[in-house]
N, CA and C atoms as a LAMMPS dump frame, in Angstrom:
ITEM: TIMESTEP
0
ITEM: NUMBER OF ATOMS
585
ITEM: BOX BOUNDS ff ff ff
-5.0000000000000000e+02 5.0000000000000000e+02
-5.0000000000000000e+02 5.0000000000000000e+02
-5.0000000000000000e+02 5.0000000000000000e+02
ITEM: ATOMS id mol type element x y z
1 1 1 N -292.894 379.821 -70.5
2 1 2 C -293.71 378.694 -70.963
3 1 3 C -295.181 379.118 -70.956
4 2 1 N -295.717 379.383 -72.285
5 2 2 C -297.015 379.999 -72.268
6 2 3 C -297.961 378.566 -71.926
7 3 1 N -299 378.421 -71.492
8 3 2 C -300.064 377.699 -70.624
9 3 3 C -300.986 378.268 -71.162
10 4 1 N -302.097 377.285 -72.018
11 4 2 C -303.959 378.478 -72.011
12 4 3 C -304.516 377.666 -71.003
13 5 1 N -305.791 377.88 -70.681
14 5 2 C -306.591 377.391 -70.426
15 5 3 C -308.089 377.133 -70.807
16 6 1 N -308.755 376.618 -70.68
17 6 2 C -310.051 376.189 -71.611
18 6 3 C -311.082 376.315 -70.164
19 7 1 N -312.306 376.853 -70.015
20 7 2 C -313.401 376.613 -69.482
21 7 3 C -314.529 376.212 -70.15
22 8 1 N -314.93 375.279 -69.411
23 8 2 C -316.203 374.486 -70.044
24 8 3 C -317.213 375.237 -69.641
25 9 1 N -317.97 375.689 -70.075
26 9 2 C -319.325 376.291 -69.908
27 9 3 C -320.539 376.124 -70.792
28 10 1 N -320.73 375.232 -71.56
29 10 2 C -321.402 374.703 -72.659
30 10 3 C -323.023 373.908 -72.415
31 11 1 N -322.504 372.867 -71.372
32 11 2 C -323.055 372.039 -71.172
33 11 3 C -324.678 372.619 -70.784
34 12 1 N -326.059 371.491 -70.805
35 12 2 C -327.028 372.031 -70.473
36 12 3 C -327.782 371.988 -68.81
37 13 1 N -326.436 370.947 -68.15
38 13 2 C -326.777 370.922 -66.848
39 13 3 C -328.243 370.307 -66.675
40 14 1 N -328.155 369.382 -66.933
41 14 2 C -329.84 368.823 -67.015
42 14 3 C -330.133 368.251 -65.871
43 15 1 N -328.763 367.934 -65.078
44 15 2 C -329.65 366.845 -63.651
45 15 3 C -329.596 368.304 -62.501
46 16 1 N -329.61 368.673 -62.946
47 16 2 C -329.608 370.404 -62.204
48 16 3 C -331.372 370.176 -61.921
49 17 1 N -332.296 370.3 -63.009
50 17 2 C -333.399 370.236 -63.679
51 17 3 C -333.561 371.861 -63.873
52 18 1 N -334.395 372.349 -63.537
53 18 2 C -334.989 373.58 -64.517
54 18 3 C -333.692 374.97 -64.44
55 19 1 N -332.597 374.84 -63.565
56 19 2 C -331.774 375.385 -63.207
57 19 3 C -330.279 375.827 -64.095
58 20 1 N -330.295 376.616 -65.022
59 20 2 C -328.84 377.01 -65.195
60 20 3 C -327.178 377.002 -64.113
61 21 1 N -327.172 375.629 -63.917
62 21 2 C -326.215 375.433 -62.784
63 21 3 C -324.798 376.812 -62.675
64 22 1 N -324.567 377.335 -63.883
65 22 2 C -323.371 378.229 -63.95
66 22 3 C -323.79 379.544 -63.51
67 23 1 N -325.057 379.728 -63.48
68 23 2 C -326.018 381.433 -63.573
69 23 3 C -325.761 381.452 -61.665
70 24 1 N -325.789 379.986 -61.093
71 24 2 C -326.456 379.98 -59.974
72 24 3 C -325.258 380.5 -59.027
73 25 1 N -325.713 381.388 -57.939
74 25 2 C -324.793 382.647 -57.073
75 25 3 C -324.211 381.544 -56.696
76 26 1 N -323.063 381.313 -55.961
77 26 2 C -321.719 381.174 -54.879
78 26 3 C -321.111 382.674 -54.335
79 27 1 N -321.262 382.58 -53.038
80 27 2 C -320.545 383.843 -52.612
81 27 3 C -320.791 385.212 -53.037
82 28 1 N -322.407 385.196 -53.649
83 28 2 C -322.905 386.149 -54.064
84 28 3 C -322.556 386.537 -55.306
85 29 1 N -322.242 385.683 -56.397
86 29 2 C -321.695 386 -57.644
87 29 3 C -322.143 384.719 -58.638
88 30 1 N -321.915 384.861 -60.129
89 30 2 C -322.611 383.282 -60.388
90 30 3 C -321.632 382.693 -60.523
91 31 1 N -321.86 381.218 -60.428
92 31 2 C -320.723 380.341 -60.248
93 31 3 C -319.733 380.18 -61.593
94 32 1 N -320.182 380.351 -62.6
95 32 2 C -318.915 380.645 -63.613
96 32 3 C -317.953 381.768 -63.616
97 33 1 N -318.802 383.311 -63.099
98 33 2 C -317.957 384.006 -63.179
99 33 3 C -317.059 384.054 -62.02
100 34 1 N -317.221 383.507 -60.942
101 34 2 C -316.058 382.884 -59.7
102 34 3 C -315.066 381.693 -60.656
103 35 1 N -315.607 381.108 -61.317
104 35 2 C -314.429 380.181 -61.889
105 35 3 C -313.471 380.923 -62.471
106 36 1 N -314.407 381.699 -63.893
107 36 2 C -313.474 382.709 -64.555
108 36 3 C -312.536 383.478 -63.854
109 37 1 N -312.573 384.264 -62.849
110 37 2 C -312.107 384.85 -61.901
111 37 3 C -310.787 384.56 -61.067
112 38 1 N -310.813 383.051 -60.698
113 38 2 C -309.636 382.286 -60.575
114 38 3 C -308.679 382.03 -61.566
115 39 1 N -309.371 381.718 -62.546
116 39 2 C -308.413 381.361 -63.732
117 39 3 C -307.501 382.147 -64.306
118 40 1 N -308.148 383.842 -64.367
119 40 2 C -307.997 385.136 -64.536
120 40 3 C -306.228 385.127 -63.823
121 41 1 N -307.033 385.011 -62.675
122 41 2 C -305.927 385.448 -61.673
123 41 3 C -304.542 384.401 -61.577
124 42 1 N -304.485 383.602 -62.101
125 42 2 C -303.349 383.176 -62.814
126 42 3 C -302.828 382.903 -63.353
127 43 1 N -301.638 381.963 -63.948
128 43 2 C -300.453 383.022 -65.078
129 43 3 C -301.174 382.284 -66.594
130 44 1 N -301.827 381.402 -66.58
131 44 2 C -302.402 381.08 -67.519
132 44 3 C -302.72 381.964 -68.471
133 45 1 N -302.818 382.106 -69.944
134 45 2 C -302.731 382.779 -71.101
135 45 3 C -302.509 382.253 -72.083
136 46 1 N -304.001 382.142 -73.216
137 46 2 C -304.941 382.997 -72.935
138 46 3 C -306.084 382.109 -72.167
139 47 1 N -306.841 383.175 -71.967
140 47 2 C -307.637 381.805 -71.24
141 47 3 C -309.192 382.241 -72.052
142 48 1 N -309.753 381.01 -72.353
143 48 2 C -310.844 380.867 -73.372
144 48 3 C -311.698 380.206 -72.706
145 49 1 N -313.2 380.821 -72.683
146 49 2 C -314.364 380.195 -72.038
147 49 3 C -315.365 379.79 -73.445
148 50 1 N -315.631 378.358 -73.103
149 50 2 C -316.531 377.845 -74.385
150 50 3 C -318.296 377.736 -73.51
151 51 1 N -318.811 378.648 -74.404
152 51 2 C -320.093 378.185 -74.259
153 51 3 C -321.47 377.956 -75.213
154 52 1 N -322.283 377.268 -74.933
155 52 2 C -322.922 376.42 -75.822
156 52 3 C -324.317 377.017 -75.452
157 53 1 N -324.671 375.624 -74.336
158 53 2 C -326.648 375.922 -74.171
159 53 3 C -326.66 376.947 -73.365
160 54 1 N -327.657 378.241 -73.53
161 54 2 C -327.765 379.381 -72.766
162 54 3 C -327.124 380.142 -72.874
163 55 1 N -326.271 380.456 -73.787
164 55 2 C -325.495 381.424 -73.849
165 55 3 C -325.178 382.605 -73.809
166 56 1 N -326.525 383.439 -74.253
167 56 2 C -326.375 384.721 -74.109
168 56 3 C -326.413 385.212 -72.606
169 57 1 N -326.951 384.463 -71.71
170 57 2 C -326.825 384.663 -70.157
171 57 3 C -325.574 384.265 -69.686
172 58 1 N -325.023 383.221 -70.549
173 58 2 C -323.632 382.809 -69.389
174 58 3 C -323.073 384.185 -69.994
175 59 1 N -322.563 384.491 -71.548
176 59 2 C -322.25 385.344 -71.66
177 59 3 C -322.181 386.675 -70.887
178 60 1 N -323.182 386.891 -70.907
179 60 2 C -323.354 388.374 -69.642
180 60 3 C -322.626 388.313 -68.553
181 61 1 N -322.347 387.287 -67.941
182 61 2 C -321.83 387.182 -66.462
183 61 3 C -320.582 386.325 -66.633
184 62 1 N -320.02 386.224 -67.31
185 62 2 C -318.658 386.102 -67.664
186 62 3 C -317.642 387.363 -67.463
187 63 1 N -316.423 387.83 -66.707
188 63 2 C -316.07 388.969 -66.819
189 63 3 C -315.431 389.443 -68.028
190 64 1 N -315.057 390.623 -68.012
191 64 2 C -314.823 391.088 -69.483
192 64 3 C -312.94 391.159 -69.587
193 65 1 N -312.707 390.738 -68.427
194 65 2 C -311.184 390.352 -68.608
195 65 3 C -310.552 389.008 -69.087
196 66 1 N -311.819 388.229 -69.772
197 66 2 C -311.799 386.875 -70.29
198 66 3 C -310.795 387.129 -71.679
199 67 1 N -310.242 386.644 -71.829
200 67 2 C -309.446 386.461 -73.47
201 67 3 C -310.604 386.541 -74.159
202 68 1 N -310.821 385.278 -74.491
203 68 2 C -311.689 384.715 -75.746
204 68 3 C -312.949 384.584 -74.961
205 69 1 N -314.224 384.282 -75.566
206 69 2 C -315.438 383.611 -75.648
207 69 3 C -315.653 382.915 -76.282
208 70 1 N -315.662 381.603 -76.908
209 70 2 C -316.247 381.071 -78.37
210 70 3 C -317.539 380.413 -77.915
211 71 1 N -318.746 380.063 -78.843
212 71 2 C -319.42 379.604 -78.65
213 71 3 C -319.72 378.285 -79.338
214 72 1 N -319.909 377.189 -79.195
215 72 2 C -320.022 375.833 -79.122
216 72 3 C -321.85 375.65 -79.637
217 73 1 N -321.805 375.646 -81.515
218 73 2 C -323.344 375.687 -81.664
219 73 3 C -323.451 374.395 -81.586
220 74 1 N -322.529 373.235 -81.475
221 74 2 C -322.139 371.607 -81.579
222 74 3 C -322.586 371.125 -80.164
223 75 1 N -322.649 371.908 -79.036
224 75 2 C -322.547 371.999 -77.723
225 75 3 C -323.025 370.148 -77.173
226 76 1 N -324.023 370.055 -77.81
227 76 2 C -324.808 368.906 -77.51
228 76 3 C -324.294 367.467 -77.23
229 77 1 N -323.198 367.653 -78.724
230 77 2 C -322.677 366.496 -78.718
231 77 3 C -321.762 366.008 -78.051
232 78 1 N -321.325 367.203 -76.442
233 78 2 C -320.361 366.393 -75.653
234 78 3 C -319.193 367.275 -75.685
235 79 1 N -318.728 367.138 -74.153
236 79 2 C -317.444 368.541 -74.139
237 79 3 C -316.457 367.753 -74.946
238 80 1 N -316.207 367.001 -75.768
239 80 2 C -314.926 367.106 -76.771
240 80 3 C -315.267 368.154 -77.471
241 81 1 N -316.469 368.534 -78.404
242 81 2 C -316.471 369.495 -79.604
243 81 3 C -316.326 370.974 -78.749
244 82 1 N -316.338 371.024 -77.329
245 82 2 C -316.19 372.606 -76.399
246 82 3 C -314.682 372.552 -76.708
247 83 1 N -313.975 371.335 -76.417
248 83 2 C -312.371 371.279 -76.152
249 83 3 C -311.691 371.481 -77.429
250 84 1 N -312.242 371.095 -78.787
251 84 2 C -311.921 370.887 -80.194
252 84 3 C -311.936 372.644 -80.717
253 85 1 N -313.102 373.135 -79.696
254 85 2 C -313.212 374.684 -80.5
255 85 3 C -312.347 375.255 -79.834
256 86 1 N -311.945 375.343 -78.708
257 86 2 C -310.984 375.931 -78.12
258 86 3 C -309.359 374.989 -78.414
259 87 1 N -308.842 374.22 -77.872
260 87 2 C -307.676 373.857 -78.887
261 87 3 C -307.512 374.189 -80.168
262 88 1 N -308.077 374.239 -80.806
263 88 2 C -307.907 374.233 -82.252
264 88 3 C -307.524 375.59 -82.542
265 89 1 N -308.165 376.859 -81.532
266 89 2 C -307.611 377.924 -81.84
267 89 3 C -306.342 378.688 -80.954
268 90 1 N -305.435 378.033 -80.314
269 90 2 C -304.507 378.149 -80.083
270 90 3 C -303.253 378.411 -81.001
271 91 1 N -302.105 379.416 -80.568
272 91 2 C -301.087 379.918 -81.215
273 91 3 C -300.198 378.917 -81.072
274 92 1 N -299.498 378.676 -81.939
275 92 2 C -298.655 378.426 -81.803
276 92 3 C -297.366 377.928 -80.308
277 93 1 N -297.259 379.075 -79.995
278 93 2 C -296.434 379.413 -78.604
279 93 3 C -296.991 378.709 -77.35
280 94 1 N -298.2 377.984 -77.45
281 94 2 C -299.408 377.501 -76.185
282 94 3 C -298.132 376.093 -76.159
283 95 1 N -297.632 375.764 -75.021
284 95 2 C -297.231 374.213 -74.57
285 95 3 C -298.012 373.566 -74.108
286 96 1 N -298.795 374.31 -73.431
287 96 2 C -299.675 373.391 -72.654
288 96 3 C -301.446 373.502 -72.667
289 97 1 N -302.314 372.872 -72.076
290 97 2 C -303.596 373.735 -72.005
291 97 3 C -304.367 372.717 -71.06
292 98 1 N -305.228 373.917 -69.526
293 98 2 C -305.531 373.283 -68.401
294 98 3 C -307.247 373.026 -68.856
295 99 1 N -307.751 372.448 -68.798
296 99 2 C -309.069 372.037 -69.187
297 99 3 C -309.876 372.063 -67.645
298 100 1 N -310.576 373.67 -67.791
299 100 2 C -310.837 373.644 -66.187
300 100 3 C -312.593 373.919 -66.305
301 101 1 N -313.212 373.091 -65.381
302 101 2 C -314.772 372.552 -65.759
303 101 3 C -315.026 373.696 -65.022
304 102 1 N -316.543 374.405 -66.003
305 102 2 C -316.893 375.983 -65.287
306 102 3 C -317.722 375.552 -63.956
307 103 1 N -318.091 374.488 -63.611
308 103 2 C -318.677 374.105 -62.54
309 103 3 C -318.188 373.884 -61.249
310 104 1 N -317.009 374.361 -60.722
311 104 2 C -316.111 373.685 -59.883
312 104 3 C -315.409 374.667 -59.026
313 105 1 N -316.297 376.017 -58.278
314 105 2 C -316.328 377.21 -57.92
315 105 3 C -315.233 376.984 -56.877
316 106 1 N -315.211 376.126 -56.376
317 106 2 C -313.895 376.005 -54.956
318 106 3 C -312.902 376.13 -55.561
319 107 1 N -312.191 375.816 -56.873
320 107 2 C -310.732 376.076 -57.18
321 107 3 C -310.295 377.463 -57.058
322 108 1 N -309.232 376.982 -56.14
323 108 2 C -308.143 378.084 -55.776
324 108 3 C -307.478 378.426 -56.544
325 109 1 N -306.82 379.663 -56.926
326 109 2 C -305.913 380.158 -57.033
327 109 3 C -304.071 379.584 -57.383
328 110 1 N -304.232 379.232 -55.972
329 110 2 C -303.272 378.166 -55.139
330 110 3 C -302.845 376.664 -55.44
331 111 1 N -304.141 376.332 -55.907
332 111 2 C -303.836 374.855 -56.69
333 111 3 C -303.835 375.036 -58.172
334 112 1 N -304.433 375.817 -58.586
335 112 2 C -303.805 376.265 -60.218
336 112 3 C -302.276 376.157 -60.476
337 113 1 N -301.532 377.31 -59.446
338 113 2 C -300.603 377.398 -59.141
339 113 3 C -299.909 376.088 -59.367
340 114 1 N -299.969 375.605 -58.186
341 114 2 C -299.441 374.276 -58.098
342 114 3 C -299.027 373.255 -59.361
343 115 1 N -300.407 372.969 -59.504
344 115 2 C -300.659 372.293 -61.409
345 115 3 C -299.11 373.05 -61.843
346 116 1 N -299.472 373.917 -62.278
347 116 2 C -298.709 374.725 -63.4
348 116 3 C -297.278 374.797 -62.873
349 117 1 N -296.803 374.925 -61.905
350 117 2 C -295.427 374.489 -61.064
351 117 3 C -295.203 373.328 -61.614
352 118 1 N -295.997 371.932 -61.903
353 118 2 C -295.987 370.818 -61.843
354 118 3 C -295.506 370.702 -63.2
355 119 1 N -296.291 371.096 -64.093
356 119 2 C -296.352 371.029 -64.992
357 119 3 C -294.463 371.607 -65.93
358 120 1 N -294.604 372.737 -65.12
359 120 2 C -292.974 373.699 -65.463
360 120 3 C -291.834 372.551 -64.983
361 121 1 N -292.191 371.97 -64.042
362 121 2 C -290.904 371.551 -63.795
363 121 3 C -290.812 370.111 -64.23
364 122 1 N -292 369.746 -65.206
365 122 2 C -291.63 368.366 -66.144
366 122 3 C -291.228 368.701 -67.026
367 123 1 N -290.911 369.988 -67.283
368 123 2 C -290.435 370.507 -68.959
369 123 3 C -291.931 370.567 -69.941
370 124 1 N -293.227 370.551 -69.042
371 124 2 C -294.348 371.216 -70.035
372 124 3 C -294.389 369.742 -71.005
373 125 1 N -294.035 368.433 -70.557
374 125 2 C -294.354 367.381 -71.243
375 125 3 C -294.707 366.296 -71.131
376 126 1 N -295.813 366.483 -69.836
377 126 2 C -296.1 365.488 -69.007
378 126 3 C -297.754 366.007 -69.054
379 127 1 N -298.486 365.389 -69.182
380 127 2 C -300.573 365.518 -68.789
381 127 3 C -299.71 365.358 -66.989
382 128 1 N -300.259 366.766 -66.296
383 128 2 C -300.102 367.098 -64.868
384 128 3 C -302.034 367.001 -64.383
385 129 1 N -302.402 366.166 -63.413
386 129 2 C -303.576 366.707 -62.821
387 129 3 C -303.252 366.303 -61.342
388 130 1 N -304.605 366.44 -60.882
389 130 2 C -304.398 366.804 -58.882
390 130 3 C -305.233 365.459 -58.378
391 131 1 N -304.669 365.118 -57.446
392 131 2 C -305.26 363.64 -57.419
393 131 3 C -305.177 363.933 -55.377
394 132 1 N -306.662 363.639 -55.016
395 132 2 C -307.337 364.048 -53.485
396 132 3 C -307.67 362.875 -53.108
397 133 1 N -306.655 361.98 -52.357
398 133 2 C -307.486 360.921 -51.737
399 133 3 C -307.636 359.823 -52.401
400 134 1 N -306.221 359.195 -53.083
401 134 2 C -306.175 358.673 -54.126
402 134 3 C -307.329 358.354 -55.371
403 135 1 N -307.964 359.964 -55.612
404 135 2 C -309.03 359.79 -56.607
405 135 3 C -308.388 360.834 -57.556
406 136 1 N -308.843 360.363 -59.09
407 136 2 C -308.139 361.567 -59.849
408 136 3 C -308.775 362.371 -60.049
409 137 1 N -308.722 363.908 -60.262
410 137 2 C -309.744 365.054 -60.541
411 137 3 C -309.04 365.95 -61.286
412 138 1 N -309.445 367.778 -61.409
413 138 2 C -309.334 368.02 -62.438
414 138 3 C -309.055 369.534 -61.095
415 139 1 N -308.4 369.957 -62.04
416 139 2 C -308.509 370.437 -63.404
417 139 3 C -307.234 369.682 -64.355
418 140 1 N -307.213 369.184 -65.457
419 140 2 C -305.761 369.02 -66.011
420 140 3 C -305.005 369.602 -66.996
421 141 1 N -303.577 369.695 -67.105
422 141 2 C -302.951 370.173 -67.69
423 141 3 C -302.421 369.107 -69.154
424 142 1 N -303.159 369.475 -70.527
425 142 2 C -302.397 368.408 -71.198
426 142 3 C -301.039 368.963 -71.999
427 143 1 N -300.268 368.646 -72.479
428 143 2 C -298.962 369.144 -73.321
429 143 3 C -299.495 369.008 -74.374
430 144 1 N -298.741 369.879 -75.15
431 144 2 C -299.217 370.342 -76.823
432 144 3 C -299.13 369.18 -77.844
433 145 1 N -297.854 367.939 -77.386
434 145 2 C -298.224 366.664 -77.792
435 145 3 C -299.05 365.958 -78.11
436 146 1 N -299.651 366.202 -77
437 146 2 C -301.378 365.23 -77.054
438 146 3 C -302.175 366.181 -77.572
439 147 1 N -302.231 367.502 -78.055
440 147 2 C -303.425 368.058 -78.643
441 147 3 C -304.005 367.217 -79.879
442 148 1 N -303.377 366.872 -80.457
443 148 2 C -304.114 366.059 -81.49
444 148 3 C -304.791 364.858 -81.52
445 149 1 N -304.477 364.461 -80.417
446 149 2 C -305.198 362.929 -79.885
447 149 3 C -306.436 363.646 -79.443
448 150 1 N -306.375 364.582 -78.492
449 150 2 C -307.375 365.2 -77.513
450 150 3 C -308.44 365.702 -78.876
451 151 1 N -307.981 366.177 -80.004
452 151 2 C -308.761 366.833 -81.082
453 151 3 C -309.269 365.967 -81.603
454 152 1 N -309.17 364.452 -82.046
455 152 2 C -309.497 363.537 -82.653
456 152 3 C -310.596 363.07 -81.789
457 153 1 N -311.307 363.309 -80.578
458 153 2 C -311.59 362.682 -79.514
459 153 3 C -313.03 362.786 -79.789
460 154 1 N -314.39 362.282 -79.842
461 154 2 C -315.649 362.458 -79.524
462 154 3 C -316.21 362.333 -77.988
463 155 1 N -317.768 363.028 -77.999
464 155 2 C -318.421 362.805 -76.606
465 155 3 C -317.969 363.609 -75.48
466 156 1 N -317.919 362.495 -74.754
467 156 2 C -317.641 363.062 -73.592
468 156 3 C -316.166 362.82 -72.495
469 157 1 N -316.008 361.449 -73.046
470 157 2 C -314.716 361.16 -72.499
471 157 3 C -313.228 361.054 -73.232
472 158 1 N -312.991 362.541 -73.941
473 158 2 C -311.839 362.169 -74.705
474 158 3 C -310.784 362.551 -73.872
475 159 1 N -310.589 362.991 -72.962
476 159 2 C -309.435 363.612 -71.956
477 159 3 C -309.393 362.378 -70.898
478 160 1 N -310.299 362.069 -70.283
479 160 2 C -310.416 360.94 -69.713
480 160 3 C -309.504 359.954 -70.437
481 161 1 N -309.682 359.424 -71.624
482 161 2 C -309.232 358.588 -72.494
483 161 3 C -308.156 358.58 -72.507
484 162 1 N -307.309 359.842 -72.994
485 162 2 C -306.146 360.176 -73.002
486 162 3 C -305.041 360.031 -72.05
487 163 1 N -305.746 360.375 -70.629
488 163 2 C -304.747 360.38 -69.129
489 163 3 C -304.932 358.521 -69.309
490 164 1 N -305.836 357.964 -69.49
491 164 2 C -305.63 355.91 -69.046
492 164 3 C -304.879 355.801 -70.142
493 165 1 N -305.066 356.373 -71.642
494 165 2 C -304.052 355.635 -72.429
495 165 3 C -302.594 355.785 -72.463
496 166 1 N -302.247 357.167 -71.229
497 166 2 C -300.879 357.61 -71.027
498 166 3 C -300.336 357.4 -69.733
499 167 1 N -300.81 356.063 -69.349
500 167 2 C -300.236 356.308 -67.499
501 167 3 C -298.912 356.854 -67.472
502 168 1 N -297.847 356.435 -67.941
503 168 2 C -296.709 356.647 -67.828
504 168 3 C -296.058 357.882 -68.239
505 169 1 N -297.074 359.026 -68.94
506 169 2 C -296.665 360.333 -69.397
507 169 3 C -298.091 361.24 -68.003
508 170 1 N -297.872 360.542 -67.078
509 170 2 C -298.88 361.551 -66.442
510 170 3 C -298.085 361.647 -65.224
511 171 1 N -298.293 362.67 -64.312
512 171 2 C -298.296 362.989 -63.421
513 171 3 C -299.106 363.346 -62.339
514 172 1 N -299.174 362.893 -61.593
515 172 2 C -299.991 363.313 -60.291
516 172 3 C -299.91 364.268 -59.163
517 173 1 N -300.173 365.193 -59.193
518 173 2 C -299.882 366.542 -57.849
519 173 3 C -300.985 365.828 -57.144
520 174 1 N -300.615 365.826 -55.644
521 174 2 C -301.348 365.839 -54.464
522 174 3 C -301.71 366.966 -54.275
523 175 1 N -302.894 367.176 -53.832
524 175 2 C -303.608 368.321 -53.563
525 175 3 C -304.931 367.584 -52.375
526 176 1 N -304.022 368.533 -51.009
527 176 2 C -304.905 368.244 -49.754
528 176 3 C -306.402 369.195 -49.4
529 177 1 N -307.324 369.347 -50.441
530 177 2 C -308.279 369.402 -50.179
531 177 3 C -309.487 369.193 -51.488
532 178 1 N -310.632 368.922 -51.056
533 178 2 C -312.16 368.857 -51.564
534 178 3 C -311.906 369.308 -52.996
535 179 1 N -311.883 370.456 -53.439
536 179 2 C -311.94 371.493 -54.155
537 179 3 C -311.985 370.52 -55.372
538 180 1 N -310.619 369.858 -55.898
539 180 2 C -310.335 369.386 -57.335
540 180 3 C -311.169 368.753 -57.419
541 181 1 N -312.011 367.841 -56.548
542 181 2 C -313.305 366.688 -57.161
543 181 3 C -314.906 367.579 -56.51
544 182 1 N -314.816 368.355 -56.278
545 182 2 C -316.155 369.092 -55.913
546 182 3 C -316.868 369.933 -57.019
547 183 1 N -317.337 369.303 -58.133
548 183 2 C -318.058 369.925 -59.431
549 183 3 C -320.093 369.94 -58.719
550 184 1 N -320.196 370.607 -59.729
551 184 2 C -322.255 370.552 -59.307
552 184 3 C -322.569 370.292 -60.239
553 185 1 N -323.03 369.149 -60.034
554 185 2 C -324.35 368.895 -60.928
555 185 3 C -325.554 368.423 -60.924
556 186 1 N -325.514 368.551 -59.132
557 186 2 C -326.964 368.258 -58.51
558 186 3 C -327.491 369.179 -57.773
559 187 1 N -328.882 369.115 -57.175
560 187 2 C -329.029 370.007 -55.921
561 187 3 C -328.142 370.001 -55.007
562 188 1 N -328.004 368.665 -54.61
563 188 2 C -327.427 368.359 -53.212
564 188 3 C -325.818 368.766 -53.74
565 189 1 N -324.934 368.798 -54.81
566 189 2 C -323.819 369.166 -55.042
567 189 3 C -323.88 370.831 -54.625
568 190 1 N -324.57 371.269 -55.072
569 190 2 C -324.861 372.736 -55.023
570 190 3 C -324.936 372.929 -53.254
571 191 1 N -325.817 372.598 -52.722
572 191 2 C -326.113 372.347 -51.332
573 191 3 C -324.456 372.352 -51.01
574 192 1 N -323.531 371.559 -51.242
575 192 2 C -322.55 371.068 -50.401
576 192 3 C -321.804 371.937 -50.868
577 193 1 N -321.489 372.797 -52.505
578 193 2 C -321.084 373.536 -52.25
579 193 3 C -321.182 375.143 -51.371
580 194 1 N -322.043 375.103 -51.454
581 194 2 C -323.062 376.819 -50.72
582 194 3 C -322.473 376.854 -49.415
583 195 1 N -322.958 375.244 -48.062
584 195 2 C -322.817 375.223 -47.242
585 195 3 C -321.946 375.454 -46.113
C-alpha cells in the first residue's frame, strides 16, 4: 500500500516576526530539515516538500534524499494551493497521502508509524489522524477518495473541512504524547520547543 506524504514548508511564518521559523536550529539542525528527516525515515513514498516564501534557503537545507521539491509561487493564498501542488502530482498507485506541517520538529518516527499501521489496517480508506488529550492534531492521513474534495478546497482550512465533513469516515489513533499538537509559530512555541 503505497502512502506519499506532503510537507508544508511554504508558509511566511509571520507571527514568528523577522524570523524564518523552518531555517531556525532544533537539535542543532534547522527545523525543517529534522522534519524532512523523520518523514524520510519512514515507509512513506514519495515524499514531497512544498515550498513557497523563502525558498531558495528552505531549499538548501532540505536533505537531498527528499523525493520531490515543488515550489508553491501561489504560496500566499493559503496551504490548500501547497496541498493542490503536491496532490495533484501523485501516481496513480498513491492510496493514501499524510499532510505533515514542516513546523512540528517533535514528530517521531514512531507515531508516523503508528498513523500508517492505522491507516493499513482500515484498508487505506479511512482519513486516520492522532488525537492527544481528546484534541485533534496532525499529522493526517487522507485516502485517495477524498483527494478531490481536498483539491477543490481554498485557503487555509480545506483538510480541516474535510475530517468535520467526514466524522464517520475518520479515525482516531491515540497518541500519548505532546508531539502531534506541538507546531511553532511563536517565540514562546519555539521556546517550548528548544527547552
Amino acid at each position: 500500500m503505497k502512502i506519499s506524504a506532503t510537507i508544508l514548508a511554504a508558509g511566511r511564518s509571520s507571527r514568528m516576526g523577522e524570523k524564518n521559523k523552518l531555517l531556525l536550529p532544533v537539535n542543532g539542525l534547522p527545523m525543517i530539515h529534522l522534519v524532512c528527516e523523520t518523514v524520510i525515515s519512514s515507509e512513506l513514498s514519495p515524499v514531497i516538500v512544498v515550498t513557497g516564501f523563502d525558498h531558495e534557503n528552505v531549499d538548501r537545507v532540505i536533505p537531498k534524499r527528499i523525493d520531490k521539491i515543488v515550489f508553491n509561487s501561489n504560496w500566499e493564498s493559503g496551504m490548500a494551493s501547497s496541498i493542490y501542488i503536491a496532490m495533484s502530482s501523485l501516481n496513480d498507485d498513491v492510496v493514501g497521502n499524510m499532510i505533515v506541517l514542516g513546523d512540528m520538529p517533535k514528530i517521531k518516527k514512531e507515531t508516523l508509524d503508528k498513523l500508517i499501521e492505522g491507516f493499513i489496517s482500515h484498508g487505506g480508506d479511512r482519513i486516520v489522524y492522532p488525537i492527544y488529550n481528546n484534541k485533534q492534531a496532525n499529522p493526517v492521513i487522507f485516502p485517495k477518495r477524498f483527494f478531490s474534495t481536498i483539491l477543490s478546497s481554498v485557503g487555509d482550512r480545506g483538510c480541516k473541512k474535510v475530517l468535520k465533513q467526514y466524522p464517520d469516515d475518520a479515525v482516531a489513533i491515540p497518541i500519548h504524547s505532546d508531539e502531534v499538537v506541538l507546531d511553532c509559530d511563536t517565540q514562546d512555541d519555539y521556546f517550548l520547543i528548544t527547552s
